[in-house]
C-alpha positions as CSV (number, residue, x, y, z in Angstrom):
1,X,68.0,68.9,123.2
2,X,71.5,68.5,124.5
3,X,72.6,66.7,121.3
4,X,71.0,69.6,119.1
5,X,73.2,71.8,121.3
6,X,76.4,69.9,120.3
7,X,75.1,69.9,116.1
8,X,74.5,73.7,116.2
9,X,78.1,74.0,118.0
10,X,80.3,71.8,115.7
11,X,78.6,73.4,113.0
12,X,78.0,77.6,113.7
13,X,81.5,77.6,115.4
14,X,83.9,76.6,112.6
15,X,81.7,78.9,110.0
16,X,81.9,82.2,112.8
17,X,85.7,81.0,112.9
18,X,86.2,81.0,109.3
19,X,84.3,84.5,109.2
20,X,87.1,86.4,110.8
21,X,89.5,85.0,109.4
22,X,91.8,87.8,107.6
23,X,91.4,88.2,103.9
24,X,94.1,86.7,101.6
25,X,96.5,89.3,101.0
26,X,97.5,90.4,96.9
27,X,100.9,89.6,95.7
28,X,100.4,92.8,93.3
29,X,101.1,96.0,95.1
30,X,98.3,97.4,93.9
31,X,98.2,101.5,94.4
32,X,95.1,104.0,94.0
33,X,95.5,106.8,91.2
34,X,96.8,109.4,93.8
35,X,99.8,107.1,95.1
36,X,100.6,106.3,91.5
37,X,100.8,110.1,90.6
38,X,102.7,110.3,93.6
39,X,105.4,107.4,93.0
40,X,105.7,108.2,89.4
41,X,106.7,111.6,89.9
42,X,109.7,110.5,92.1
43,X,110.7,107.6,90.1
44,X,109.1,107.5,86.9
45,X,108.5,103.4,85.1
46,X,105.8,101.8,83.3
47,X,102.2,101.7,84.8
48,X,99.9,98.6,84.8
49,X,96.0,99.1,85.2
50,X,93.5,96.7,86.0
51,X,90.3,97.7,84.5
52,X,87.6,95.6,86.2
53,X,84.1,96.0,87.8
54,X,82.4,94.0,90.6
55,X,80.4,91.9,89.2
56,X,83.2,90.4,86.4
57,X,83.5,86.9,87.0
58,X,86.8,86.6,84.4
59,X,88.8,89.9,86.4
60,X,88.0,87.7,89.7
61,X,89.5,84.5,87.8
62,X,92.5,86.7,86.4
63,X,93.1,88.2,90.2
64,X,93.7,84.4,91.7
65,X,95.2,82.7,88.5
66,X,97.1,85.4,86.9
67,X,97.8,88.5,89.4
68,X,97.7,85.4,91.7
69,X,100.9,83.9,90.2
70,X,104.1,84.7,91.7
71,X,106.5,84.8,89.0
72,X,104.0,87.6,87.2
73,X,103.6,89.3,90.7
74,X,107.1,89.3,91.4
75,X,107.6,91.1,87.8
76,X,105.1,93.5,88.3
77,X,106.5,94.8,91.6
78,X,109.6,95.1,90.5
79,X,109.1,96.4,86.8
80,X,105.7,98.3,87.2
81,X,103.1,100.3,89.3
82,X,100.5,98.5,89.4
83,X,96.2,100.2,89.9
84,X,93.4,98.3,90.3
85,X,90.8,100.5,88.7
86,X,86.8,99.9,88.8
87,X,85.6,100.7,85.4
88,X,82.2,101.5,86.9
89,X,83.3,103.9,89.5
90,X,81.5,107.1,90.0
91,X,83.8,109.1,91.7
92,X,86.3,111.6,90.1
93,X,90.0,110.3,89.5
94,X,92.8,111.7,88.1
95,X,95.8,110.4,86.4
96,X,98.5,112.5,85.2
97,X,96.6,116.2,84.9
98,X,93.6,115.0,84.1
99,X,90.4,114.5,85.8
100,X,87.9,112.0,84.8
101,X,84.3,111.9,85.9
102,X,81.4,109.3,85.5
103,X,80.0,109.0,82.2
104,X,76.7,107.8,82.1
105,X,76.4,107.3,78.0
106,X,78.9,104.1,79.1
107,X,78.0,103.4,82.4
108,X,81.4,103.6,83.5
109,X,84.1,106.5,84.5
110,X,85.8,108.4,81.6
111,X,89.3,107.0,82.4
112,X,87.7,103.4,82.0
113,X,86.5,104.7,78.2
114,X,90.0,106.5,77.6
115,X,92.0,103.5,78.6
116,X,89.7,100.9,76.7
117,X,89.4,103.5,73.3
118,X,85.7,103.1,74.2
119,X,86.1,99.5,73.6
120,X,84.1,98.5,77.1
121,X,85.2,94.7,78.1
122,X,86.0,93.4,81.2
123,X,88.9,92.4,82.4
124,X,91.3,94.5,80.0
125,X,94.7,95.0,81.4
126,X,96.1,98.5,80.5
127,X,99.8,99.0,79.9
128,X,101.4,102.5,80.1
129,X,105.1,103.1,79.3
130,X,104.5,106.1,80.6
131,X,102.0,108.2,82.8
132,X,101.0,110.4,79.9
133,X,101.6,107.7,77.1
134,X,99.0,106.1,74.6
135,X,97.5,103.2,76.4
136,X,98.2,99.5,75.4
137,X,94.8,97.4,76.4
138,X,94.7,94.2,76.5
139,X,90.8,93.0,76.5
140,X,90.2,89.7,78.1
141,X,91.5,87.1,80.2
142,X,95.3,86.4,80.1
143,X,96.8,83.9,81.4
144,X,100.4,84.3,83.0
145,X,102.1,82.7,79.7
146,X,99.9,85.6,77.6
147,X,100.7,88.2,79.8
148,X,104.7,87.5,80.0
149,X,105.5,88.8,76.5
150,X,103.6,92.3,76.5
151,X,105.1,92.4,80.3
152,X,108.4,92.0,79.6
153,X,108.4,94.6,76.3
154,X,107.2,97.6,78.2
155,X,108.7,96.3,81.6
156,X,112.6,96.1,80.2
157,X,112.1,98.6,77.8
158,X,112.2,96.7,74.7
159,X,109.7,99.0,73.4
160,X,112.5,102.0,73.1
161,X,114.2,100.3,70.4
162,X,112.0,97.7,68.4
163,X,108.2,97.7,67.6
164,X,106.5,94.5,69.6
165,X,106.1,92.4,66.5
166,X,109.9,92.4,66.0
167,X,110.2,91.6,69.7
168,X,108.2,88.9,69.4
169,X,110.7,87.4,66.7
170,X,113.7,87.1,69.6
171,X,111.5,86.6,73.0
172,X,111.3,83.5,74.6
173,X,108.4,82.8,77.2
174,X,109.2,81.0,80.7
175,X,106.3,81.4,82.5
């Protein structure tokens, strides 16, 4: 009896350890709809969205590997403002003046089926040069290195002055 004592404590106290143990914390500052709204209209720069839902196991892949990666993270903090948004979320949001609701014809919110052009994939990575300016998705996994270019065009403002193919022609990836 005594040595089952000893198995069940070597074993359940590490796991209820482990169990409180603080969640890993994002590099990305990720903010909700309201405090983007509310940063952008003090200080106005490009807006990147995360379209995901739960059960996506690629967006959970992209959050450690890509969002994960501290050169991208770094970038986006200083260049963006960055939303997580769950395609899939029934509530009503609102970016910019509008409000979106759940659409059940998709089975996802409205602002999920404006951002993607009704093109419903998960992860797609959303880029805004502006808070009321056509969305840029970009459906799929990306890795840091695929993410870098499209990044950097909206990010420094390349796309003021050239079209992204012709950026493309000069730009040099180092991540």
């Amino acid at each position: 009896m005594q040595k089952v004592k000893y198995f069940f404590i070597l074993i359940a106290l590490p796991v209820i350890l482990f169990s409180f143990k603080p969640r890993k914390k994002d590099k990305v500052k990720w903010l909700s709809l309201t405090e983007l709204t509310e940063a952008y209209n003090k200080q106005p720069k490009p807006i990147i969205i995360d379209v995901y839902t739960n059960w996506c196991g690629w967006c959970k892949v992209m959050d450690k590997e890509t969002y994960g990666n501290d050169k991208v993270a770094n970038y986006i903090n200083e260049n963006y403002y960055a939303v997580k948004f769950n395609a899939e979320s029934k509530e009503s949001v609102v970016l910019g003046t509008k409000t979106y609701g759940y659409n059940p014809a998709y089975k996802a919110n409205d602002l999920a089926v404006y951002l993607l052009s009704g093109r419903m994939g998960y992860p797609t990575t959303v880029l805004l040069s502006a808070i009321d300016a056509q969305p840029a998705p970009l459906s799929g996994y990306l890795k840091p290195s695929e993410l870098e270019a499209p990044l950097k065009f909206f990010g420094d403002a390349a796309y003021k002055n050239q079209d992204f193919p012709n950026f493309m022609k000069s730009f040099t990836g180092k991540w």
